[in-house]
C-alpha positions as CSV (number, residue, x, y, z in Angstrom):
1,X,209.5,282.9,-160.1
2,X,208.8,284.3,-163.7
3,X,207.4,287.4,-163.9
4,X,206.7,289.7,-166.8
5,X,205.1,293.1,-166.0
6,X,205.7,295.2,-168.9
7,X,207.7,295.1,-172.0
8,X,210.7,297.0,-170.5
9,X,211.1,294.2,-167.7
10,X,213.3,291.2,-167.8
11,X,212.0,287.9,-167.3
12,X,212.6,286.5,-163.8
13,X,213.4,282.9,-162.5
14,X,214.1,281.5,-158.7
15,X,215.3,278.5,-158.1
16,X,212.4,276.9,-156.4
17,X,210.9,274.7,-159.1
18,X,207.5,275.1,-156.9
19,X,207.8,279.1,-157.2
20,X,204.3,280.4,-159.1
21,X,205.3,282.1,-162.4
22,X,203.1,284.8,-163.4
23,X,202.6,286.5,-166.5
24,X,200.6,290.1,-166.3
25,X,199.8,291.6,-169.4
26,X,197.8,295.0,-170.0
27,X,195.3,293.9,-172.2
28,X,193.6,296.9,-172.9
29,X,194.1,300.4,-171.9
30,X,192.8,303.7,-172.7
31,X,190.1,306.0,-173.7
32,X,187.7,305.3,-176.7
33,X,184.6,307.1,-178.4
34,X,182.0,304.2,-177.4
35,X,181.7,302.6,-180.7
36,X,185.6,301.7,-180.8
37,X,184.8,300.2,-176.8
38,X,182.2,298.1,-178.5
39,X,184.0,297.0,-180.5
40,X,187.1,296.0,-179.1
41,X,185.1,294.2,-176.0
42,X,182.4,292.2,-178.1
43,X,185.4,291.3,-180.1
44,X,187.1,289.4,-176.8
45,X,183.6,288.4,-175.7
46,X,182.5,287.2,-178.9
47,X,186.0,285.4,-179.7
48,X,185.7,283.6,-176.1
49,X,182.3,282.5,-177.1
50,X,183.5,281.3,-180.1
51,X,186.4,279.4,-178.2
52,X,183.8,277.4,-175.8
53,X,181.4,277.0,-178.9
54,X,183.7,274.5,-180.6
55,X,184.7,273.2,-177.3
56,X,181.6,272.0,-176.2
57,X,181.3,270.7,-180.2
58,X,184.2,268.6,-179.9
59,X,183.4,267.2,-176.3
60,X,179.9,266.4,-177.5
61,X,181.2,264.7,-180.5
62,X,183.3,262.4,-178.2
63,X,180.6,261.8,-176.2
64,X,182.9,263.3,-173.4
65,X,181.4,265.3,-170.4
66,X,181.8,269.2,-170.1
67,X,184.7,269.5,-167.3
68,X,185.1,272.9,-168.9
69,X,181.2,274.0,-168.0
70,X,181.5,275.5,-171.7
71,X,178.1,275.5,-172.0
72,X,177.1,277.8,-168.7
73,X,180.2,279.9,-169.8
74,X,179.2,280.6,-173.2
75,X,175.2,281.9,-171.2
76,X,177.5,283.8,-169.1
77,X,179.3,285.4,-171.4
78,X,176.3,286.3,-174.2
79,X,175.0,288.1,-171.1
80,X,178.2,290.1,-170.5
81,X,177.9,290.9,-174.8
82,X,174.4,292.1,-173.7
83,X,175.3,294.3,-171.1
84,X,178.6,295.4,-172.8
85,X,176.2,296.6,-175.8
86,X,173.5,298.4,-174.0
87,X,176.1,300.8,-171.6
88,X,177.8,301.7,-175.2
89,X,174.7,302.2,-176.6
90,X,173.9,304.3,-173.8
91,X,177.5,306.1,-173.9
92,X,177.0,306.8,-177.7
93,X,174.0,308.8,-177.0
94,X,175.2,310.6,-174.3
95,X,178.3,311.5,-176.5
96,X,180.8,309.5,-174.0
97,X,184.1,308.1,-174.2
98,X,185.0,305.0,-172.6
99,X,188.2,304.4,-170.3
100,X,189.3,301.0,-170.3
101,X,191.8,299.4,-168.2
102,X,191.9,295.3,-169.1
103,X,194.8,293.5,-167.1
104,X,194.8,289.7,-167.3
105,X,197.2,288.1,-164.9
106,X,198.1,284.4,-165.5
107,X,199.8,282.0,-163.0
108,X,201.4,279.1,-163.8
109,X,201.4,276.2,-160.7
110,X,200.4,273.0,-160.0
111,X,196.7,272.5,-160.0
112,X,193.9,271.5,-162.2
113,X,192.5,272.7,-165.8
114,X,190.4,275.9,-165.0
115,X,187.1,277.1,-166.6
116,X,188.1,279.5,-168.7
């Protein structure tokens, strides 16, 4: 099993070849005036956007189908830049910080290719 929890922490390895490896990484963490919030989440949303944008280009190019539903994604994830933009908005005027705590965990096994 690999593992990685935080920078202080030794990579881990089993023996069992069919052992999950994880990776966890703290993405984002801590408190922000609401305009440094906004702008470090439409930043992620709008680079993930960006990411299924020229994946659905270069599929539709190829004339190959969408196995990686880019296109619902990309709907799914303007909506989330929406939302993220009106509760900062909202924030601002209220004079609010924002505490953010963004943990991505990835695992590494046999399987198919995931949406992202």
């Amino acid at each position: 099993m690999l593992t990685y929890a935080d920078p202080g922490q030794a990579l881990h390895r089993k023996n069992d070849p069919m052992e999950e490896r994880t990776l966890e990484l703290d993405l984002i963490r801590g408190t922000y005036p609401a305009r440094t919030a906004l702008e470090l989440l439409s930043t992620l949303l709008g680079d993930k956007i960006t990411m299924h944008q020229r994946r659905l280009f270069g599929v539709e190019e190829r004339g190959e189908p969408d196995t990686w539903n880019s296109r619902s994604r990309i709907a799914e994830l303007q909506a989330d830049l929406a939302r993220v933009r009106s509760f900062m908005a909202r924030a601002e005027e209220e004079g609010l910080e924002i505490s953010i705590d963004s943990k991505v965990k990835a695992v590494a096994g046999p399987g198919e290719k995931r949406p992202g």
